[in-house]
C-alpha positions in Angstrom: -9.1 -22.9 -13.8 -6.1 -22.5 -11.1 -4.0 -21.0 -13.5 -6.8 -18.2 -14.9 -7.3 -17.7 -11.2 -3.8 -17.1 -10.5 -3.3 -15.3 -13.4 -6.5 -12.6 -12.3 -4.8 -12.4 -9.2 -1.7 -11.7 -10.3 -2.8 -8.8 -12.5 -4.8 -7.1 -9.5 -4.3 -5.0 -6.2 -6.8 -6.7 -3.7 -9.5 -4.1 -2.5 -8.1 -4.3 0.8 -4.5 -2.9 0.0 -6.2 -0.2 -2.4 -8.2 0.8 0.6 -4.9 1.2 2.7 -3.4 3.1 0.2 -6.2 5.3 -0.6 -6.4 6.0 3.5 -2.7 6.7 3.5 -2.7 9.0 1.2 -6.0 10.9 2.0 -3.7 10.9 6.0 -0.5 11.9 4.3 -2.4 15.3 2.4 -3.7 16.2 6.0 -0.8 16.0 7.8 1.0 17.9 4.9 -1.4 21.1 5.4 -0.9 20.8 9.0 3.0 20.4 9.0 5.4 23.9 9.9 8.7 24.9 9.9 9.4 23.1 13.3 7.6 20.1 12.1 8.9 20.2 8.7 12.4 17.7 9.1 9.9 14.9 10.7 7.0 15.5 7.8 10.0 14.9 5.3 10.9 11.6 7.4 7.2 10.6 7.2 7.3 11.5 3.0 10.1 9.1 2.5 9.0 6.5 4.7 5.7 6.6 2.7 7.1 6.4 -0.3 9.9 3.9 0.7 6.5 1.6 2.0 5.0 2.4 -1.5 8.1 0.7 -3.4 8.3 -1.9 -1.7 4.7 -2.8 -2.4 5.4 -2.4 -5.8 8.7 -4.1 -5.6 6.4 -7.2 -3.9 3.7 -7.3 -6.6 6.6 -7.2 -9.5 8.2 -9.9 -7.9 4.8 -11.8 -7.2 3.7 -11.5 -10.9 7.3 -12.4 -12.0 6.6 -16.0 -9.7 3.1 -16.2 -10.7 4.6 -15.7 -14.7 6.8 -19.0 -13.8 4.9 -20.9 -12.0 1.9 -21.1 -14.9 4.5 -21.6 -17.7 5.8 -25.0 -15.4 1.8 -26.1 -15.0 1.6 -25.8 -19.0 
């Protein structure tokens, strides 16, 4: 039952970080139609730091599956 659990979990973005994203982005397309030439080297900035946030969230949930993977195969 831990392991099926663990396995779910592993395989799924909880709501609360979907909700996050889906804010960020619906922030990120307003700020893009509100960004001009004098703001556009800090709306760049803001781009990459979303994205570079995004990665790393992906980075952590391949990494997390990749433990959760090992883990399971050790309790079988």
């Amino acid at each position: 039952m831990l392991a099926d659990r663990a396995a779910a979990s592993a395989t799924t973005v909880p709501m609360g970080a979907s909700l996050l994203i889906v804010a960020a982005l619906f922030v990120a397309a307003a700020a893009a139609l509100m960004v001009n030439t004098t703001t556009m080297a800090v709306a760049l900035i803001a781009w990459a730091c979303l994205l570079a946030i995004y990665a790393r969230i992906a980075q952590a949930a391949a990494h997390h599956r990749e433990i959760m993977t090992a883990l399971k195969s050790n309790v079988d």
